[in-house]
N, CA, C and O of each residue as an XYZ file, in Angstrom:
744
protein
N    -147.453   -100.377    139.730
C    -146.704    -99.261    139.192
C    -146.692    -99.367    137.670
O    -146.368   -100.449    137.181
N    -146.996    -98.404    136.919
C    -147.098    -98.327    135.361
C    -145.770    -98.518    135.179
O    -145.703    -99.088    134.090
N    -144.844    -98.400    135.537
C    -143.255    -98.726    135.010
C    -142.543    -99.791    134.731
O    -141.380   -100.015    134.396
N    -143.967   -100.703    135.047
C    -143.002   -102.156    135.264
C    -144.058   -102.684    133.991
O    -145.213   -102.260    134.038
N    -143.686   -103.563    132.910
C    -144.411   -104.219    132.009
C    -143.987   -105.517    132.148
O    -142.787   -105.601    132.409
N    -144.569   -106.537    132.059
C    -144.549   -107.691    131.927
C    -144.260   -108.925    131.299
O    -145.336   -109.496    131.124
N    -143.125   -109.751    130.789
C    -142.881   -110.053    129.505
C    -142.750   -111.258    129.988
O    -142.530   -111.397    131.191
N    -142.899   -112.734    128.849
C    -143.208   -114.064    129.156
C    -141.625   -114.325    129.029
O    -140.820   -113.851    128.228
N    -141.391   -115.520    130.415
C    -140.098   -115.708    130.067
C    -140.228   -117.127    131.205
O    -141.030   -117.127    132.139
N    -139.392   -118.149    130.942
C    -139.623   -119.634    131.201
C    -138.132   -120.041    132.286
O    -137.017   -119.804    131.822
N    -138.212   -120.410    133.148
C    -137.014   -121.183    133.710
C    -136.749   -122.117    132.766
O    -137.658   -122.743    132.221
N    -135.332   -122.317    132.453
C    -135.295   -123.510    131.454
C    -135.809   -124.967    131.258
O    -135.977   -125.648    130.246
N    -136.037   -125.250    132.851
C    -136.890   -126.920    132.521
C    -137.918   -126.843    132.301
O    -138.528   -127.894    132.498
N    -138.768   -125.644    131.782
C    -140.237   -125.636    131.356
C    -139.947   -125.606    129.932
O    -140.980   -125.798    129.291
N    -139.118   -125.468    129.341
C    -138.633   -125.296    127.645
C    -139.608   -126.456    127.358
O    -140.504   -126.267    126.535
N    -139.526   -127.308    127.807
C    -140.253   -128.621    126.747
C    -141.888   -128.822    127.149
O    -142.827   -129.223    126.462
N    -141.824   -128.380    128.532
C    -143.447   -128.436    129.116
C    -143.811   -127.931    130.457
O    -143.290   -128.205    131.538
N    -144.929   -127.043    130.157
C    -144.862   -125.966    131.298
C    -145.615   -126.226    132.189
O    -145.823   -125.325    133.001
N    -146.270   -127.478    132.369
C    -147.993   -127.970    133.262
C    -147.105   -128.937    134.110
O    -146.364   -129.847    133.738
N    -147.494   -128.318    135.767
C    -147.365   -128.648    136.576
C    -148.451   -128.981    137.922
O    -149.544   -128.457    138.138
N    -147.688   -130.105    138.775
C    -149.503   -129.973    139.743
C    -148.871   -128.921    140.766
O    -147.670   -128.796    141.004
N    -150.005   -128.133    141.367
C    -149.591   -127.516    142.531
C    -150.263   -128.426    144.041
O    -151.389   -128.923    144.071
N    -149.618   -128.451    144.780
C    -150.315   -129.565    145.721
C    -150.914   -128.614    147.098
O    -152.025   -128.623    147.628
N    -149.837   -127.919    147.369
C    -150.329   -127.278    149.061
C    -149.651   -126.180    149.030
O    -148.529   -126.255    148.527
N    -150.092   -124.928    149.520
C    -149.712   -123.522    149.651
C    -150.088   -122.924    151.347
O    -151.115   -122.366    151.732
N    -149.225   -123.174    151.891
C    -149.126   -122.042    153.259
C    -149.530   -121.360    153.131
O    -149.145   -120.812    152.098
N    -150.424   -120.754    153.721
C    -150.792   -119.109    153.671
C    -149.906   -118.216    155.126
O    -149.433   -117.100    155.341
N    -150.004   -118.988    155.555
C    -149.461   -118.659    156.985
C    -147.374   -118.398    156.720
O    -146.512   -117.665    157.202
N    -147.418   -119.200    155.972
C    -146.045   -118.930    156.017
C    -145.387   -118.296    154.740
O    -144.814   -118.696    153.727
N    -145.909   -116.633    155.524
C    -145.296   -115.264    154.513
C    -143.916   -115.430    154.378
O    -143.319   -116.154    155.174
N    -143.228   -114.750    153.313
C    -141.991   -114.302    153.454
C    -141.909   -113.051    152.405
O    -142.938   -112.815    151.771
N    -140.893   -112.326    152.204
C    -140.273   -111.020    151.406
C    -138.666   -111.190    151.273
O    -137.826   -111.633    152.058
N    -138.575   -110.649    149.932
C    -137.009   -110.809    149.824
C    -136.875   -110.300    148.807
O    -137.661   -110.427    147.869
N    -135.714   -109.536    148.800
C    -135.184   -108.285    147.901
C    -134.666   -108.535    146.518
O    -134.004   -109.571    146.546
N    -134.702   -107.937    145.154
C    -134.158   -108.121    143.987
C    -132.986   -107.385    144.494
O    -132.793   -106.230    144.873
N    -132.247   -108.483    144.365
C    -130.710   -108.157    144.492
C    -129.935   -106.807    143.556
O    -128.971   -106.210    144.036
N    -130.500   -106.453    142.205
C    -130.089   -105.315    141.625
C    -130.963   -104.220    141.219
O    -130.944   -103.378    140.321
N    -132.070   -104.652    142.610
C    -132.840   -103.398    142.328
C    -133.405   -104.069    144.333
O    -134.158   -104.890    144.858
N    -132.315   -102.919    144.747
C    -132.054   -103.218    146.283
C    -133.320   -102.603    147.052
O    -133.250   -102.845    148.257
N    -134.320   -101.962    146.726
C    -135.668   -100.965    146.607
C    -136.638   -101.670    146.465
O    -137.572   -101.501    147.248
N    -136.710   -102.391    145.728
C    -137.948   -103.386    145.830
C    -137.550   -105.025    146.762
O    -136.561   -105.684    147.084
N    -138.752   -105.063    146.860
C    -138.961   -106.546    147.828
C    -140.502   -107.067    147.153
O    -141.491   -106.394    146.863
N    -140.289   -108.321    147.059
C    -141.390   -108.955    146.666
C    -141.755   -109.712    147.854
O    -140.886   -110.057    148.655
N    -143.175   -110.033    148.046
C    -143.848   -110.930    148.902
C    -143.957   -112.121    148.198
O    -144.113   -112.246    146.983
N    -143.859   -113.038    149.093
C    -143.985   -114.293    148.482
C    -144.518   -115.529    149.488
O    -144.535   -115.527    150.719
N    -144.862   -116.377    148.745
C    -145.358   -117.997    149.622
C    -144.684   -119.122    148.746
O    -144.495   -119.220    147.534
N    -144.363   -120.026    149.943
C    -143.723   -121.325    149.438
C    -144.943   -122.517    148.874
O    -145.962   -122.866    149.471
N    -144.547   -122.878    147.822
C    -146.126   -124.095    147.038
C    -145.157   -125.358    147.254
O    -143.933   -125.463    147.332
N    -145.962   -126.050    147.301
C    -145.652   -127.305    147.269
C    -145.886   -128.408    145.649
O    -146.917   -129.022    145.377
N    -144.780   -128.378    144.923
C    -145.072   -128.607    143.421
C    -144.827   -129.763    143.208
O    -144.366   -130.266    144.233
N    -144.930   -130.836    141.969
C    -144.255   -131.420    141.368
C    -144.645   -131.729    139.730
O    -145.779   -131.720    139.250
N    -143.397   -131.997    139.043
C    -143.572   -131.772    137.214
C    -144.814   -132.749    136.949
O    -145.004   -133.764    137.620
N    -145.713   -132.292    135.803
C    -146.464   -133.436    135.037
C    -146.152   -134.734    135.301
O    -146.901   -135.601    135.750
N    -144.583   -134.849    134.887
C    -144.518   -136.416    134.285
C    -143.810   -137.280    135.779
O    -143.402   -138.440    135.720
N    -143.793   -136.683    136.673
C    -143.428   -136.980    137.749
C    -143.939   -136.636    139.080
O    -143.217   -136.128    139.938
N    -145.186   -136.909    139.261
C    -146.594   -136.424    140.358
C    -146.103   -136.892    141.566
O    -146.612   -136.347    142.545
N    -145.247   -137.758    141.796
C    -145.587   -138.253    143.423
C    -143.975   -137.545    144.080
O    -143.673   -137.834    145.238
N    -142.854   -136.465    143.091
C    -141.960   -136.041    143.577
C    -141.931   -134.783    144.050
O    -141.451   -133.955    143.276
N    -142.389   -134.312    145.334
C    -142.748   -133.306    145.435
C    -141.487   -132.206    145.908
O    -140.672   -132.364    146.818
N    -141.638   -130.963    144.893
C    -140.405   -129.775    145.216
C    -141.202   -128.471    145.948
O    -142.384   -128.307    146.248
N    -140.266   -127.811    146.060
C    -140.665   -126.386    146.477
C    -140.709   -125.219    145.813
O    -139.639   -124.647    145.602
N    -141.593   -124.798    145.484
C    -140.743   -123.453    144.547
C    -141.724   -122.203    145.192
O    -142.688   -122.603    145.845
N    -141.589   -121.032    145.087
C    -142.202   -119.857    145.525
C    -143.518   -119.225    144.333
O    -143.210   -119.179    143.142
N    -144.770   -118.826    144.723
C    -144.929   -118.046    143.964
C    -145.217   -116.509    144.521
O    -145.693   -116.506    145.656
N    -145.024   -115.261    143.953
C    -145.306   -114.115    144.110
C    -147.021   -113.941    145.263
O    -148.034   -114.612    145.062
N    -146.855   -112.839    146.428
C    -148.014   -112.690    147.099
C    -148.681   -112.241    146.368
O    -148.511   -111.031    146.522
N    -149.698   -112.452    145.275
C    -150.758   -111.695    144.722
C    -152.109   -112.363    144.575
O    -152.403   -113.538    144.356
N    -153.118   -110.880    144.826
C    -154.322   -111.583    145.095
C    -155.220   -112.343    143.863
O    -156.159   -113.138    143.826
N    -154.314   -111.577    142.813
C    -154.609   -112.561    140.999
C    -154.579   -113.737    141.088
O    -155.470   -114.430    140.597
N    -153.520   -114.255    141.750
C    -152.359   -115.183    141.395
C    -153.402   -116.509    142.776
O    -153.540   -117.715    142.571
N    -153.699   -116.086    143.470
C    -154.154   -116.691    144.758
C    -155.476   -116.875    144.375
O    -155.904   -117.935    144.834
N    -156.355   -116.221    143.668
C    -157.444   -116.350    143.446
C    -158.143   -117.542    141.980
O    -159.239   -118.078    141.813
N    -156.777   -117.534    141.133
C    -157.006   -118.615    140.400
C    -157.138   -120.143    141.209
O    -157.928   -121.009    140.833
N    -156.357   -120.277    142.203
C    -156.334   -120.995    143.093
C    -157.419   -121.508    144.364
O    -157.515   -122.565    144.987
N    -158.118   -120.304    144.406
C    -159.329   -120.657    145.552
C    -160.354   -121.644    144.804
O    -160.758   -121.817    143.654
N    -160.588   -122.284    146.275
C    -161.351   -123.315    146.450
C    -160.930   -124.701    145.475
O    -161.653   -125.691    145.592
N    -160.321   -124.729    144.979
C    -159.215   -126.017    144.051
C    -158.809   -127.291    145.066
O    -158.033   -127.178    146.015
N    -159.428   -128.407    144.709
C    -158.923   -129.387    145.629
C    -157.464   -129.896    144.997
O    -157.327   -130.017    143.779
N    -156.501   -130.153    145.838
C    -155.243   -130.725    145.818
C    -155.342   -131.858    144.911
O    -156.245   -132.671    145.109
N    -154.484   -132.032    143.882
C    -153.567   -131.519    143.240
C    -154.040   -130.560    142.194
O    -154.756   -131.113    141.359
N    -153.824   -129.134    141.976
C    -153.747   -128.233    140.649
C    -153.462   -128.458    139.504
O    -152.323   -127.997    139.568
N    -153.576   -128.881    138.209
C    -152.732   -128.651    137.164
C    -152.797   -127.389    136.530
O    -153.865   -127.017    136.046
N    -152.003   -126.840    136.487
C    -151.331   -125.563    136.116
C    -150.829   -125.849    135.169
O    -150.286   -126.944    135.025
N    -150.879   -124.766    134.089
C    -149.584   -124.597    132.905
C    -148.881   -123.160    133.343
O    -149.704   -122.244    133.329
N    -147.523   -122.751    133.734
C    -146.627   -122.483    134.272
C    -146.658   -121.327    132.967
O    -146.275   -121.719    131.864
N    -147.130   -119.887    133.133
C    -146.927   -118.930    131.917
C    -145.925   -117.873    132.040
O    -145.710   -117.219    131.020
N    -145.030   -117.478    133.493
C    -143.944   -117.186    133.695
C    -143.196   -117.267    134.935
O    -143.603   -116.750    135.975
N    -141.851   -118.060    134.816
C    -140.834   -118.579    135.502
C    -139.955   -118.168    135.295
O    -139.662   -117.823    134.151
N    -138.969   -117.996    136.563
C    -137.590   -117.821    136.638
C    -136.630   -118.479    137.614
O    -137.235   -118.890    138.604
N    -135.603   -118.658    137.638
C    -134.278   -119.392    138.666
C    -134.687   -118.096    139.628
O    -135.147   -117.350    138.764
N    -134.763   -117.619    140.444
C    -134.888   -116.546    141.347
C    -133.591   -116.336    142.251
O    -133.917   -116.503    143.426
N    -132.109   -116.000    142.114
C    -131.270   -115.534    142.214
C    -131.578   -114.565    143.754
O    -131.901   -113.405    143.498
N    -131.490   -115.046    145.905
C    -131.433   -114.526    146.395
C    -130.460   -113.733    146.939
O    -129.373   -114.302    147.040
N    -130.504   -112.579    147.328
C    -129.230   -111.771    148.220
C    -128.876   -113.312    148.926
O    -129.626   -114.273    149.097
N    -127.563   -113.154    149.227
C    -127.077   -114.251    150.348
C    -127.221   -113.988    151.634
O    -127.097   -114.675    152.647
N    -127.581   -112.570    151.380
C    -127.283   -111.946    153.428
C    -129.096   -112.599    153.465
O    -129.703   -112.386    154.515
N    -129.532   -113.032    152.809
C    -131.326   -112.963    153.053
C    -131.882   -114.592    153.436
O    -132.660   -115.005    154.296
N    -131.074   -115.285    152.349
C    -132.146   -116.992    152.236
C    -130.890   -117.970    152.353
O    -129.857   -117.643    151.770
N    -130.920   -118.742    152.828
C    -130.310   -119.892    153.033
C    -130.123   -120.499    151.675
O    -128.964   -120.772    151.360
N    -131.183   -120.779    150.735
C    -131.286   -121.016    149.430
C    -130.262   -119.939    148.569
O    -130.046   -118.886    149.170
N    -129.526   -120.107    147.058
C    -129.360   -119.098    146.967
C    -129.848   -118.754    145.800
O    -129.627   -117.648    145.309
N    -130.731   -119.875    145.099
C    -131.708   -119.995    144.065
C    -132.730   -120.614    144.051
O    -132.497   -121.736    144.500
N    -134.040   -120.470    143.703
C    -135.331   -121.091    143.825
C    -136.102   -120.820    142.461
O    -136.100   -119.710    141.929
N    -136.750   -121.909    141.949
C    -137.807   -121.631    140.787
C    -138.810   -120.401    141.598
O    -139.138   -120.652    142.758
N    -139.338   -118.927    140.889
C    -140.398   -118.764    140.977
C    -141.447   -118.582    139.880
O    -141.303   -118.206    138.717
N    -142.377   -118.893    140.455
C    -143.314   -118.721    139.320
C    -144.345   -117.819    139.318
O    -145.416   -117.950    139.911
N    -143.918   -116.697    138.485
C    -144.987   -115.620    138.316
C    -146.300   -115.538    137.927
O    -147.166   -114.870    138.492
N    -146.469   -116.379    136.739
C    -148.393   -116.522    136.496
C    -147.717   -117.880    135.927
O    -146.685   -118.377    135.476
N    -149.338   -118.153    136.358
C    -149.929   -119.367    135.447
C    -151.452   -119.402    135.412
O    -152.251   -118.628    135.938
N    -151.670   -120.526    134.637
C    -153.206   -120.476    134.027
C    -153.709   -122.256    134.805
O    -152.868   -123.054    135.217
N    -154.873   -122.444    134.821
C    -155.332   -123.352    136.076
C    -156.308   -124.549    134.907
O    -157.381   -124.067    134.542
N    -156.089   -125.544    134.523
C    -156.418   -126.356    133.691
C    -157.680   -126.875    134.642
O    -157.476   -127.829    135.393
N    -158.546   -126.451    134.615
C    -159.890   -126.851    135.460
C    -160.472   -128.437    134.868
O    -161.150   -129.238    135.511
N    -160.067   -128.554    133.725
C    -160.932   -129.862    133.603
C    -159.653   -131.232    133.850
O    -159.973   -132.312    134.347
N    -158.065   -130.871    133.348
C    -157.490   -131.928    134.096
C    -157.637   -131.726    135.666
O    -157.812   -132.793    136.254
N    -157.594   -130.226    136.747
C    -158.115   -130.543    137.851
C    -158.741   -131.315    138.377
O    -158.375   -131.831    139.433
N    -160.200   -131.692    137.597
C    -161.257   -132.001    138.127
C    -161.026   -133.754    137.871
O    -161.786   -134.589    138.360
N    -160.065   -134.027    137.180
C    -160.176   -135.328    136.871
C    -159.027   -135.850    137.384
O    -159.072   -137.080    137.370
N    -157.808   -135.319    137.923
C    -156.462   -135.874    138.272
C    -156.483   -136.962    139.753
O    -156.908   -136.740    140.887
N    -156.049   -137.778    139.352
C    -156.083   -138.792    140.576
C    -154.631   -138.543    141.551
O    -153.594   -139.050    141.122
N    -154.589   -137.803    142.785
C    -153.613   -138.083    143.363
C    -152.714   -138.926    143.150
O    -152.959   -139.939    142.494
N    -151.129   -138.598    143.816
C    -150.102   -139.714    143.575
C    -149.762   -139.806    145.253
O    -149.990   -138.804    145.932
N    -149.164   -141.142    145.952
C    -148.711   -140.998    146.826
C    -146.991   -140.598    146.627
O    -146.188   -141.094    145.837
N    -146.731   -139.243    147.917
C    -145.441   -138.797    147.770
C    -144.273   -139.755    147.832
O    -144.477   -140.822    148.412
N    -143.373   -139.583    147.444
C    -142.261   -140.371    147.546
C    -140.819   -139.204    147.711
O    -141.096   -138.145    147.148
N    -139.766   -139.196    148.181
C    -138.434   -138.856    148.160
C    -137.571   -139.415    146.992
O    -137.059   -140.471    147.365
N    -137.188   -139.069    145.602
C    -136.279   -139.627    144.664
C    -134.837   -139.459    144.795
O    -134.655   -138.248    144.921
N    -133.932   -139.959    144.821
C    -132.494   -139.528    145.039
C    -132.153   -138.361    144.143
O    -131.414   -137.445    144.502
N    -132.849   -138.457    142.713
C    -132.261   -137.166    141.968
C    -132.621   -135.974    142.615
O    -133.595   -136.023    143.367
N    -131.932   -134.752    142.444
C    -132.248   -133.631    143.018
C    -132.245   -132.508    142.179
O    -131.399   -132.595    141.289
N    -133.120   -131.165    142.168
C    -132.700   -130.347    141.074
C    -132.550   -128.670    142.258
O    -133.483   -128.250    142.942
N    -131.531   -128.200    142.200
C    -131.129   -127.643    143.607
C    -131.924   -126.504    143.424
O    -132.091   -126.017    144.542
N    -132.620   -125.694    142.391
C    -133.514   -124.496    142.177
C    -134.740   -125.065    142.416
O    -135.531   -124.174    142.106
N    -135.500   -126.215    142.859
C    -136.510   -127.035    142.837
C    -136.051   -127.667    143.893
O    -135.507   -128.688    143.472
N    -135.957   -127.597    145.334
C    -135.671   -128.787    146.299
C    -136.573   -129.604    146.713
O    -137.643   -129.324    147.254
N    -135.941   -131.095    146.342
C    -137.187   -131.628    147.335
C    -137.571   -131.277    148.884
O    -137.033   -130.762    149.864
N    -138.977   -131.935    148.473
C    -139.630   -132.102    150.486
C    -139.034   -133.121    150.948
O    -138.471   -134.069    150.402
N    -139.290   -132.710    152.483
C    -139.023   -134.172    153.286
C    -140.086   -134.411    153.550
O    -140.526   -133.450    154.179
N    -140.810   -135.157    153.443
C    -142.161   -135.821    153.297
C    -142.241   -136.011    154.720
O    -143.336   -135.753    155.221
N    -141.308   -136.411    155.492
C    -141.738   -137.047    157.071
C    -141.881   -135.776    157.612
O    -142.717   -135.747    158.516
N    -141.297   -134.622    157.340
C    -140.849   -133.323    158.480
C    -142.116   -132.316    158.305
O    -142.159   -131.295    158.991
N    -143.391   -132.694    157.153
C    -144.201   -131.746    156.661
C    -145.459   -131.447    157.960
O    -145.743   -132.264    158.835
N    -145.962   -130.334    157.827
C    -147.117   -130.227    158.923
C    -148.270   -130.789    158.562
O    -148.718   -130.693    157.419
N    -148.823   -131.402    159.481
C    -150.033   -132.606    159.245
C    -151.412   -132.065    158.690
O    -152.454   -132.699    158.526
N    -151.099   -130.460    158.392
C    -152.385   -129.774    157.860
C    -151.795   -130.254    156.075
O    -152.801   -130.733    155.551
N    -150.979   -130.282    155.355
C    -150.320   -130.509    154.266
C    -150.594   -131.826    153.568
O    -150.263   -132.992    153.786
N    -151.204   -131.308    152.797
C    -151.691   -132.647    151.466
C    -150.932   -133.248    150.904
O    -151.275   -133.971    149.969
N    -149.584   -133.125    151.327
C    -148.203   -133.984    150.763
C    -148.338   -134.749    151.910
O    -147.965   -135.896    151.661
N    -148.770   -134.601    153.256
C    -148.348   -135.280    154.498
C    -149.517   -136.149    154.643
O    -149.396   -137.335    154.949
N    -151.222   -135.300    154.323
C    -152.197   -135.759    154.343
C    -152.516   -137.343    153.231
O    -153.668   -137.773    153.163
N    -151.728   -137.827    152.697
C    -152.243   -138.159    151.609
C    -152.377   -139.832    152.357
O    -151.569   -140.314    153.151
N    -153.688   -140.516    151.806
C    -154.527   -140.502    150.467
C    -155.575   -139.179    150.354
O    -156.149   -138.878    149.308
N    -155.693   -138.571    151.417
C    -157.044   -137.367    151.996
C    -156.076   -136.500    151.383
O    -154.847   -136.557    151.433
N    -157.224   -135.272    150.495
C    -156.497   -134.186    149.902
C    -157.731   -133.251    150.078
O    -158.927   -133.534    149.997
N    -157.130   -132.081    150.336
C    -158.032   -131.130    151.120
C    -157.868   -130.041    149.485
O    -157.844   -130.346    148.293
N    -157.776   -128.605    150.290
C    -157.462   -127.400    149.170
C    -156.343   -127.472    148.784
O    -155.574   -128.428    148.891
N    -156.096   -126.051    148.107
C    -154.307   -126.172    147.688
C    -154.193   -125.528    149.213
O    -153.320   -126.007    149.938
N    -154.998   -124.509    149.713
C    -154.177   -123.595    150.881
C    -154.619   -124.251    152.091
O    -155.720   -124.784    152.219
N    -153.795   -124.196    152.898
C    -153.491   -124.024    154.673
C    -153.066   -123.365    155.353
O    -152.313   -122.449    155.020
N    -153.318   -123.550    156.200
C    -152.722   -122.708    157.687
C    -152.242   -123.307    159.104
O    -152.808   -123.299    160.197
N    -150.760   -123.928    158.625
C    -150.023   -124.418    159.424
C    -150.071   -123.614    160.842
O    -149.659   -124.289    161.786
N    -150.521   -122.228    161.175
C    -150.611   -121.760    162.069
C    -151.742   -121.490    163.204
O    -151.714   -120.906    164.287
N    -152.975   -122.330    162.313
C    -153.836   -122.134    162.769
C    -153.760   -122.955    164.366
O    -152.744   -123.602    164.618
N    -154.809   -122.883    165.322
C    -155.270   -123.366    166.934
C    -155.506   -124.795    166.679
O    -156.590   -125.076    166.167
N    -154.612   -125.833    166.967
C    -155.322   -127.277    167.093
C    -156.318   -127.946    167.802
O    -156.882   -129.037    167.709
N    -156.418   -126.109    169.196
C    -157.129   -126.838    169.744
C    -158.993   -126.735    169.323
O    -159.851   -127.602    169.489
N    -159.110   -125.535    168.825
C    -160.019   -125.433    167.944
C    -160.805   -126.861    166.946
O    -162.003   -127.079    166.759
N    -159.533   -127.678    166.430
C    -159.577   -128.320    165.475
C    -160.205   -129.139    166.463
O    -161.434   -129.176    166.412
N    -159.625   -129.808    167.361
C    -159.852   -130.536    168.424
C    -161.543   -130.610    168.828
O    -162.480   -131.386    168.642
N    -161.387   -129.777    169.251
C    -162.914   -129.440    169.703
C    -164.332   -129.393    169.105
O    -165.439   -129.373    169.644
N    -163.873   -129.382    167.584
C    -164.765   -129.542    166.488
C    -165.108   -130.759    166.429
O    -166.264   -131.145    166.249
N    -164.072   -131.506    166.586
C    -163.965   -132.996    165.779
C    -164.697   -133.770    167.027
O    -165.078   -134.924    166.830
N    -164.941   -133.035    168.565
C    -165.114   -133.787    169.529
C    -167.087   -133.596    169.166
O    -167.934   -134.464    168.953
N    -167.165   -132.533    169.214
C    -168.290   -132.284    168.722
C    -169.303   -133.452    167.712
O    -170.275   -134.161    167.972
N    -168.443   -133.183    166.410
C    -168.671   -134.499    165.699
C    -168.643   -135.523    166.113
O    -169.333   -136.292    165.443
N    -168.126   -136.007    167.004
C    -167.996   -137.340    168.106
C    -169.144   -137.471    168.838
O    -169.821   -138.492    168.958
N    -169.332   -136.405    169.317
C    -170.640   -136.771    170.529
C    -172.236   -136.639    169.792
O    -173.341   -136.999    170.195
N    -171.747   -135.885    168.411
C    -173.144   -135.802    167.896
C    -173.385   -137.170    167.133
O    -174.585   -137.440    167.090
N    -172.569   -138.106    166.520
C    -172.456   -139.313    166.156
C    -172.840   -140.181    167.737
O    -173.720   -141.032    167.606
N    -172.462   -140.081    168.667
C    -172.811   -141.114    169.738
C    -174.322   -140.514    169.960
O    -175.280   -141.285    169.900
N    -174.401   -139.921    170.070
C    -176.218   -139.034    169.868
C    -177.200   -139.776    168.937
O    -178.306   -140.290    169.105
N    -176.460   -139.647    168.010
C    -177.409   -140.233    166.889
C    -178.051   -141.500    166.565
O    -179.119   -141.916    166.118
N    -176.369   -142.144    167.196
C    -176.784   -144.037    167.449
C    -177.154   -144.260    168.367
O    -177.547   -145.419    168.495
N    -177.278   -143.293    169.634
C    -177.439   -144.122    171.090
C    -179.596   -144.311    171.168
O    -180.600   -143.607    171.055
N    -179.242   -145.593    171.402
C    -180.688   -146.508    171.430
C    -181.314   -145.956    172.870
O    -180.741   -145.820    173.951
N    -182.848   -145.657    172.462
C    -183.499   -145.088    173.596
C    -183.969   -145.889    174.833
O    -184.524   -145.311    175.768
C-alpha cells in the first residue's frame, strides 16, 4: 500500500550493536496478529530462532514479518546467519491474541555473507539471565528438525517442523541399503 512509508527505528538493545546470528526459522509455523491501534491490519509473521553477537550459544526468540524480501535474503544460508538488524521494535500484542505480551520484531535486516561464510557455530546453552521481549529457548523441548536442537550438525536457517517423518525415514533407509550394496563382497 503507497500509504505506509518506512522509517529506521531500533529496539533499544540494538542502540550499541545491531548484528545478530539468526539460527532456525519455521516455515511451517505461521502466525498473524493484529496492531493493536490500528485494529484493521494484521501482520503475518514467523518465529526465528536468534541470539546477540556477543553471546552466540544463548538462544532467544523473536518474530520476523512474513515477507518474501525478507525470506529471500535468507535462502539457502547455512545456520548460523549474521545479520545486522536495520529495523526493530518491542512489538506490543493485543492480550486477547498472544500469551506473550511483548516480543522483539524485526523488520529488515541486511545478511553479512562473508562473516556467514566464516562463523563457527556455538553449542546452545540456557543462561539464568532473561530479557522478557527476547525469551529464551528451551533447548530440550525444540523439534529435532532445529539447528538449536541439531547441533554440532547445522543445516539451513529454514525448516519444516511439519513435514512426514516417515518420508524422512524412508530416504535414509534407502541410503542404508544403497551403502550395504556398495560394500557387499561378490
Amino acid at each position: 500500500m503507497d500509504a505506509i512509508e518506512q522509517h529506521e527505528a531500533q529496539a533499544e538493545f540494538f542502540h550499541s550493536s545491531s548484528r545478530i546470528y539468526l539460527h532456525c526459522c519455521d516455515v511451517s509455523n505461521l502466525f498473524n496478529f493484529s496492531v493493536p491501534s490500528l485494529p484493521f491490519l494484521r501482520v503475518n509473521g514467523l518465529f526465528v530462532h536468534f541470539s546477540f553477537f556477543d553471546s552466540p550459544s544463548e538462544r532467544r526468540m523473536g518474530i520476523l514479518p512474513l515477507s518474501e524480501q525478507l525470506l529471500k535474503k535468507l535462502e539457502g544460508l547455512k545456520s548460523p546467519a549474521v545479520v545486522d538488524v536495520k529495523a526493530s521494535v518491542i512489538f506490543e500484542f493485543d492480550p486477547e491474541e498472544a500469551e506473550e505480551e511483548r516480543m522483539l520484531l524485526i523488520w529488515d535486516f541486511a545478511v553479512d555473507r562473508v562473516l556467514t561464510e566464516t562463523v563457527t557455530p556455538q553449542q546452545p546453552h540456557v543462561p539464568k539471565e532473561t530479557i522478557p521481549v527476547a525469551p529464551l529457548l528451551d533447548i530440550n523441548t525444540l523439534t529435532e528438525k532445529c539447528n538449536c536442537a541439531l547441533f554440532p550438525v547445522t543445516n539451513g536457517i529454514f525448516f519444516n517442523s511439519q513435514r512426514k517423518r516417515k518420508r524422512r525415514r524412508r530416504a535414509k533407509m534407502k541410503f542404508t541399503v544403497h551403502l550395504i550394496h556398495k560394500h557387499t563382497v561378490p
